[in-house]
N, C-alpha and C positions, 0 to 999 in steps of 0.2 A: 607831612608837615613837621618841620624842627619843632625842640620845646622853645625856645627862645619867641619863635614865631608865637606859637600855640599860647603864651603866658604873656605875652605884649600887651595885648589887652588888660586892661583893668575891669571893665564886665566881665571877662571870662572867668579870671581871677576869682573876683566877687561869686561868680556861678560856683564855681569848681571848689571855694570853700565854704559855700550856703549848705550843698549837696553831699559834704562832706559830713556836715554835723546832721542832716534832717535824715542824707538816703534817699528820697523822692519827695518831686515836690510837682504840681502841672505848669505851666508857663506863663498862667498871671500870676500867680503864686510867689513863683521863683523871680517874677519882674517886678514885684512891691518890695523883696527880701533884699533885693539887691540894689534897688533903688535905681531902677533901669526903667526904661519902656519894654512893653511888649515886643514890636519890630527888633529895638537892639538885643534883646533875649533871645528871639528867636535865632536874628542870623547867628546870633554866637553858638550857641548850640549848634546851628547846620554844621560851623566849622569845628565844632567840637567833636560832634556826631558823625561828620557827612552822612548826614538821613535826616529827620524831620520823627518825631517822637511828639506823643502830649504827655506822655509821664517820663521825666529821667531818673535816672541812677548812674549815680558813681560806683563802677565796680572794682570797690575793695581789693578785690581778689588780684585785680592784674598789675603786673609788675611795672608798666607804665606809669600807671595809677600813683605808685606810690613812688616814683622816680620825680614823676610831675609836683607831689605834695612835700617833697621830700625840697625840689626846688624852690617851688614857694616861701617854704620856712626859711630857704635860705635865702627870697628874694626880701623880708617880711624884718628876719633881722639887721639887715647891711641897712634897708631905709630906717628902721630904728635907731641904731649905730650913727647914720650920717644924721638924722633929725637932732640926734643928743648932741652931735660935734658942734653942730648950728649953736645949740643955744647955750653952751657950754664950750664958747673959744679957749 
């Protein structure tokens, strides 16, 4: 799966930087955190995972990992940036 794909979602989003800060969470957990239902947690994860897990973890360590968190920031500042143009014509 691309990251464009991978990061479309905003649950995902929301998972991937819950899991970021915590490190493991179980899957109601991570669906109050995120302010999701359970079902949409779940399938986000199968597509995050492709597997099915009751504890996750972000692994730090991998260089995806941090390609992915690295785009994020960069998805995180540009809707800041356009938010600010908005209310500041």
């Amino acid at each position: 799966m691309d990251l464009e794909k991978l990061i479309s979602s905003s649950c995902r989003r929301r998972i991937i930087n819950f899991l970021w800060k915590v490190h493991s969470a179980n899957v109601m957990e991570l669906a109050r955190k995120v302010n999701s239902t359970y079902n949409q947690v779940n399938s986000n994860l199968l597509i995050l995972a492709h597997g099915r897990e009751r504890i996750i973890k972000l692994d730090k360590e991998n260089p995806k990992t941090t390609l992915l968190l690295e785009a994020l920031k960069i998805l995180n500042r540009q809707k800041y940036t356009e938010h600010s143009v908005k209310l500041n014509p």
